[in-house]
C-alpha positions in Angstrom: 168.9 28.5 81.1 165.5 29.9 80.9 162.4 27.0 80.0 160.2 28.6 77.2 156.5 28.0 76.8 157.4 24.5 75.2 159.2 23.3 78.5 162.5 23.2 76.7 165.9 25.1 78.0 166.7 27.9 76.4 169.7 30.1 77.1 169.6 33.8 79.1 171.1 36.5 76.9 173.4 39.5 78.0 173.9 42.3 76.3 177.8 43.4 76.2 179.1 46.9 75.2 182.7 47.1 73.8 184.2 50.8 74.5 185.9 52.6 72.4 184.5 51.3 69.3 180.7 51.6 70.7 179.7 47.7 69.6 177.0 46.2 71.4 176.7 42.4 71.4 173.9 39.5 72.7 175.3 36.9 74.3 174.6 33.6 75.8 175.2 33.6 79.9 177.8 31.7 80.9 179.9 32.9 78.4 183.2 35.0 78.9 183.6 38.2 77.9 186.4 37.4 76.0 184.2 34.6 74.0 181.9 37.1 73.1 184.0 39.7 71.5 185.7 37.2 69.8 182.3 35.4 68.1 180.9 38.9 67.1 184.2 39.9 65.0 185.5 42.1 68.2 189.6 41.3 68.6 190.8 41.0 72.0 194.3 40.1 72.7 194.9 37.0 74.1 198.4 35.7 74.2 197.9 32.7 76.2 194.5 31.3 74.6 192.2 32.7 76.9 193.7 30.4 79.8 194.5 32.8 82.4 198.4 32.8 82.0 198.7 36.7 80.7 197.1 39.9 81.4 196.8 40.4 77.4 193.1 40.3 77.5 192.5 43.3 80.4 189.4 45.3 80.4 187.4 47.8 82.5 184.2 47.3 83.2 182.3 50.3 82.8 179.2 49.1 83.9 177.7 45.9 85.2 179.7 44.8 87.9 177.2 42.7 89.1 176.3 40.9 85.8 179.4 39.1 85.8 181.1 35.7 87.4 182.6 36.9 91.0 186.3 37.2 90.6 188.7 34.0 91.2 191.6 34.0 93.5 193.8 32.6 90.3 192.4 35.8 88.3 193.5 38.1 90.9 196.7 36.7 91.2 197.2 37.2 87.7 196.1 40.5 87.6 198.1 41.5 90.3 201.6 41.2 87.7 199.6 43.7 85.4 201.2 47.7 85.7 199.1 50.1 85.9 195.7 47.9 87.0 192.6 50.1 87.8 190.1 48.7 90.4 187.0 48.1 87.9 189.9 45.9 85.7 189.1 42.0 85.0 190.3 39.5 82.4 188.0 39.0 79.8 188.7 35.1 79.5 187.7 34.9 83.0 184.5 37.3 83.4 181.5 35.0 82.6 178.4 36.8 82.2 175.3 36.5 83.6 172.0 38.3 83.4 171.7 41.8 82.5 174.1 44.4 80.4 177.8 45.1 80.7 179.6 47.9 79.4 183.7 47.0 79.0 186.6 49.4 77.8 189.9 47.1 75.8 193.1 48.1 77.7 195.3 48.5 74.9 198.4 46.5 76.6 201.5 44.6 75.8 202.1 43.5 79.0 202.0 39.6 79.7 
């Protein structure tokens, strides 16, 4: 949270890009990627509920990196069951963003 002129809280805002279909999103830091796509209209699978029990909700992150949470030892145990996992991959109900931009490809992926 950022304090405006008025010495209230506001919240930080990221800006997301969702690859392949090119839409760009604000968001509130602190909230997952996942979260994100799924209040601007943008459907990610998410078989479990977004808790971390499926590899449904895969991306890549293009770019950004560093404007998301650090990875979790219980979200790279999870990816690890996922074939075909690329280095840049995270799970979107995990990834919570911070300040910057992030640029994400969807894995297309029925693998749980």
């Amino acid at each position: 949270m950022a304090i405006n002129r008025r010495g209230k809280a506001t919240p930080m805002t990221c800006v997301v890009r969702y690859l392949p279909a090119d839409i760009e999103v604000t968001a509130n830091s602190g909230v997952t990627l996942l979260d994100a796509a799924l209040d601007n209209g943008i459907d990610i699978p998410h078989e479990c509920g977004g808790n971390c029990a499926c590899t449904t909700c895969r991306i890549t992150v293009r770019e950004g990196m560093q404007n998301l949470s650090a990875i979790e030892e219980v979200e790279l145990e999870q990816l690890d069951t996922a074939e075909n996992r690329g280095p840049a991959e995270r799970l979107s109900c995990q990834a919570l963003l911070r300040l910057g931009s992030v640029t994400v490809m969807l894995i297309e992926s029925g693998t749980t």
